[in-house]
C-alpha positions in Angstrom: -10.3 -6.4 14.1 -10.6 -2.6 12.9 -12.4 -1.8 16.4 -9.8 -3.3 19.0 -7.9 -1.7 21.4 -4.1 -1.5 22.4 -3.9 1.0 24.6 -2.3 -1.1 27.0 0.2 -1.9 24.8 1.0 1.3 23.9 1.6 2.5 28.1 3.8 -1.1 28.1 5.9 -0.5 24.9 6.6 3.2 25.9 8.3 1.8 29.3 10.1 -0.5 27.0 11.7 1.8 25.1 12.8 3.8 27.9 15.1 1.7 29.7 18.7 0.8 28.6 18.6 -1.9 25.6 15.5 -2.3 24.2 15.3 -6.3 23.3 15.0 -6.7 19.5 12.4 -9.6 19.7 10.2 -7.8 21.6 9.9 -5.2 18.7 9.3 -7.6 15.8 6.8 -9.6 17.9 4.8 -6.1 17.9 5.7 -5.3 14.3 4.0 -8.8 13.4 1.1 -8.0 15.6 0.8 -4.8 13.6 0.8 -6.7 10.5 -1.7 -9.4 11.5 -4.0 -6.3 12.9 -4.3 -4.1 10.0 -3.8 -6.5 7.1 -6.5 -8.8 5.4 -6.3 -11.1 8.7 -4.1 -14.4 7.3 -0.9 -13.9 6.3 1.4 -17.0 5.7 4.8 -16.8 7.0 6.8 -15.9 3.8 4.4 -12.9 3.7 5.4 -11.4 6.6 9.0 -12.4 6.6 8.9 -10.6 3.3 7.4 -7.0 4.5 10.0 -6.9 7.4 12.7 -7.9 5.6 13.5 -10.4 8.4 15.0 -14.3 8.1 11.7 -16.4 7.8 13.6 -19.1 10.8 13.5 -15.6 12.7 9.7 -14.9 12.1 8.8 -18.7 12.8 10.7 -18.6 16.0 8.5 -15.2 17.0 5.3 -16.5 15.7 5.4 -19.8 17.4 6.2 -18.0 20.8 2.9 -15.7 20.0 1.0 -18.5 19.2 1.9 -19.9 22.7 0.6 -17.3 24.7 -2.5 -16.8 22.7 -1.8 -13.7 21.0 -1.4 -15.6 17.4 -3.5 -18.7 15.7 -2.9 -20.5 12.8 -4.7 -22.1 10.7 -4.6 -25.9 10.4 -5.2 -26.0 6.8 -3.9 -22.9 4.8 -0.7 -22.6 7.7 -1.5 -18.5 8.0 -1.8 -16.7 11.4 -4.1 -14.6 12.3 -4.6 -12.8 15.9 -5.3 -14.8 18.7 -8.6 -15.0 20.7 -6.1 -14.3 23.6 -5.5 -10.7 21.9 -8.6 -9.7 20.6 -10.3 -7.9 23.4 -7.2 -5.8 24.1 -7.5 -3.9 20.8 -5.7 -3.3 17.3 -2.8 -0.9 16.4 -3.4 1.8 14.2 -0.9 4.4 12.9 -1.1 7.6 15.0 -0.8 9.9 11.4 0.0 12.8 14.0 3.0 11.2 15.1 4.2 10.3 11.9 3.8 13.8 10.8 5.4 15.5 14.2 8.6 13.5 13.3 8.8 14.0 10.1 9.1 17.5 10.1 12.2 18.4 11.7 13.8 16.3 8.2 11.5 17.0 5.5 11.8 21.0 5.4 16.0 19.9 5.5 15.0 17.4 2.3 13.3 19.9 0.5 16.4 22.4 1.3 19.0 19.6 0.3 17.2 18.8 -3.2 15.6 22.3 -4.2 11.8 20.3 -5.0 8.7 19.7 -3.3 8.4 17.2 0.0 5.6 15.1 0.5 5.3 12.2 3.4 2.4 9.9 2.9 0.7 7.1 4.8 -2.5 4.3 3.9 -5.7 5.4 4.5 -8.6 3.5 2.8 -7.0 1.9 -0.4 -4.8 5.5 -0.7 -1.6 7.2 0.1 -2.5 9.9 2.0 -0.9 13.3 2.0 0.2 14.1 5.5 3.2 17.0 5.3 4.3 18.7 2.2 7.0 21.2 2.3 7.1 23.5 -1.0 9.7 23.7 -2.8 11.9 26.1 -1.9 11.5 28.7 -4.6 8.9 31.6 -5.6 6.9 29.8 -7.9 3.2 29.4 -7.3 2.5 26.1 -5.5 -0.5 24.5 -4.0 -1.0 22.8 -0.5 -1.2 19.0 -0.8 -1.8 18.2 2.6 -4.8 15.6 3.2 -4.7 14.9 -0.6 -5.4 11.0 -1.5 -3.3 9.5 -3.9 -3.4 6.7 -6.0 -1.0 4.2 -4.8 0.4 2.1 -8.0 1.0 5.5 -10.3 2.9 7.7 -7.1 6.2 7.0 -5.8 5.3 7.2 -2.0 2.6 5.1 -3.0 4.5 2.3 -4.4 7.0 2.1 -1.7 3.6 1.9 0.7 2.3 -1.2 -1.5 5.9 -2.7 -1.7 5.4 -3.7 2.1 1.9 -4.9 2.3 0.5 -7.8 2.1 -3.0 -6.5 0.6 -4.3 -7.4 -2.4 -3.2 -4.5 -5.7 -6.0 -1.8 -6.0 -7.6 -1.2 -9.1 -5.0 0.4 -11.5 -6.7 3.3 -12.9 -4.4 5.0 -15.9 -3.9 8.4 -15.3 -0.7 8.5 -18.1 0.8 6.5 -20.9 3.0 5.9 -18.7 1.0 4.4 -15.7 1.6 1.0 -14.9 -1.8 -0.8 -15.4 -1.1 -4.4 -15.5 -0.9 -6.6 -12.3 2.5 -8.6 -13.4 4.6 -5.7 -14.3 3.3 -3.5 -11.0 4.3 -7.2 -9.1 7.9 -7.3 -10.7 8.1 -3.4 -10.2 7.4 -3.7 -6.2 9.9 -6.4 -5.9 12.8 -4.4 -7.3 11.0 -1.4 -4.9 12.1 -4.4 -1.8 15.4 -5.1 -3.6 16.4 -1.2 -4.3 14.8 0.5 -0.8 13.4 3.4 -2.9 11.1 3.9 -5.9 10.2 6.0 -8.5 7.0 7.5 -10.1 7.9 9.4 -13.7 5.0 10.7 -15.5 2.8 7.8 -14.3 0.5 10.4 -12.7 0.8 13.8 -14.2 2.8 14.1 -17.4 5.7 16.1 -16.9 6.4 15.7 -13.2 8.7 12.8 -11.3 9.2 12.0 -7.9 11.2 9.4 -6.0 10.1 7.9 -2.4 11.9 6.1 0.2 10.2 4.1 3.1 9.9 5.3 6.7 10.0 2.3 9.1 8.7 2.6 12.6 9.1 -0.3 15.6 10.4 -3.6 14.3 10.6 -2.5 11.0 7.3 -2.0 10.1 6.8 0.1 7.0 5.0 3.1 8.1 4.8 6.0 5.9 7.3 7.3 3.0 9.1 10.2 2.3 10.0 11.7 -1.1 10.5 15.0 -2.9 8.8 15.8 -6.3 9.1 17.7 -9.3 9.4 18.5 -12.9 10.8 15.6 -14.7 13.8 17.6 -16.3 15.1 18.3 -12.3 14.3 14.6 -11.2 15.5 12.5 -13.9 18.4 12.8 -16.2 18.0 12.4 -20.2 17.7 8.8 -20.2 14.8 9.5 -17.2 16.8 7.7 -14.6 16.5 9.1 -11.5 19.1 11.6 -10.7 21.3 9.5 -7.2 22.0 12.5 -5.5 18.0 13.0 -5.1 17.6 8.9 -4.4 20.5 9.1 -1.7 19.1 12.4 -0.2 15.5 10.7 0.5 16.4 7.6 1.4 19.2 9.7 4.1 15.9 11.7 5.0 13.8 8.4 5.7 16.2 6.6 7.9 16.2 9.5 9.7 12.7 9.7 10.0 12.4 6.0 11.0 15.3 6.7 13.6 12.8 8.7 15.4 10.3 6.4 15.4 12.0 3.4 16.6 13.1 1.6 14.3 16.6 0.2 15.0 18.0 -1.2 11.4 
């Protein structure tokens, strides 16, 4: 599915979007596609309902209309969709990092203004979060480009909002910390209170002595596309219970709506 092509998709949603009123089913029927493209092929309906936070009445309704025209199959025996023989030939969607970066910009050097630490916004690539802006933080002290840096996803803050809304299996989790979260159940019940909150936090499950909290960024349909989030020592992030300070919650998450504005996303 990695080597399709939806090119024509991409000329037919950008006339979409610029008329007056862009229809709202037509945007989660392309956020499922995405889904069903660049996931691990089956997904079951409470799956996807779950990553875009949608009704799962809502997602039957779009997947059964799919599934009408070809685009989506299911499978008789598990129930999960996959892409449609209809769709195949046309091509897969993949996340155009450049565009994700271009939007982010004009918010992330205001985040890192707002907050006084580091910004970083980070996207998937091959098992990863992937480094794809950093602003510095705004101060004299020596600081080192992170840009192109690969993360590990379950012991970073952008990476568990990335992994909170994916349907993938958990990678391997590596301890990098005392602190890093190493078993599968408590990273499971961690991502779910990522869903329920809309933000999480990574303190000293990386590198001791630093913290950082991420928001997602949400792009057509609601499709979790990247994540924003500033970083820092863990006396300027946390307070002395290490609870994330919610002025520096509420500025990211402000900073990622924003972001996902920009990129289409309506909610």
């Amino acid at each position: 599915m990695s080597n399709i092509d939806w090119f024509p998709y991409v000329i037919i949603w950008h006339n979409i979007r610029n008329v007056p009123g862009t229809v709202q089913s037509i945007e989660r029927a392309a956020a499922i596609l995405r889904m069903l493209a660049g996931g691990p092929g089956h997904l079951g309906l409470a799956e996807i309902a779950r990553s875009l936070d949608l009704a799962k009445g809502t997602v039957h309704g779009i997947l059964r209309t799919l599934q009408g025209v070809g685009f989506v199959e299911q499978d008789r025996s598990s129930g999960h969709y996959q892409l449609g023989a209809a769709l195949l030939h046309l091509g897969t969607s993949y996340l155009d990092i450049n565009e994700l970066r271009s939007r982010s910009i004009n918010w992330a050097d205001p985040l890192a203004a707002r907050s006084g630490e580091a910004v970083r916004i980070g996207t998937v690539l091959e098992g990863k979060v992937l480094v794809v802006h950093h602003v510095f933080r705004p101060d004299d002290t020596f600081q080192t480009l992170d840009i192109g840096t690969l993360l590990p996803l379950h012991a970073t803050a952008l990476g568990k909002v990335l992994l909170a809304y994916r349907t993938a299996p958990l990678p391997d989790l590596e301890r990098f910390t005392h602190r890093t979260v190493t078993s599968p159940a408590r990273l499971t019940t961690d991502l779910a209170g990522v869903r329920e909150a809309g933000w999480a936090a990574d303190i000293e499950e990386l590198t001791v002595g630093q913290a950082a909290v991420a928001a997602p960024i949400r792009g057509y349909g609601g499709l979790v596309v990247g994540a924003i989030g500033v970083s820092g020592l863990v006396e300027r992030i946390c307070d002395s219970h290490y609870r994330p300070h919610p002025r520096l919650v509420g500025y990211v998450r402000d900073a990622a709506r924003a972001v996902s504005r920009d990129l289409g996303a309506t909610r």
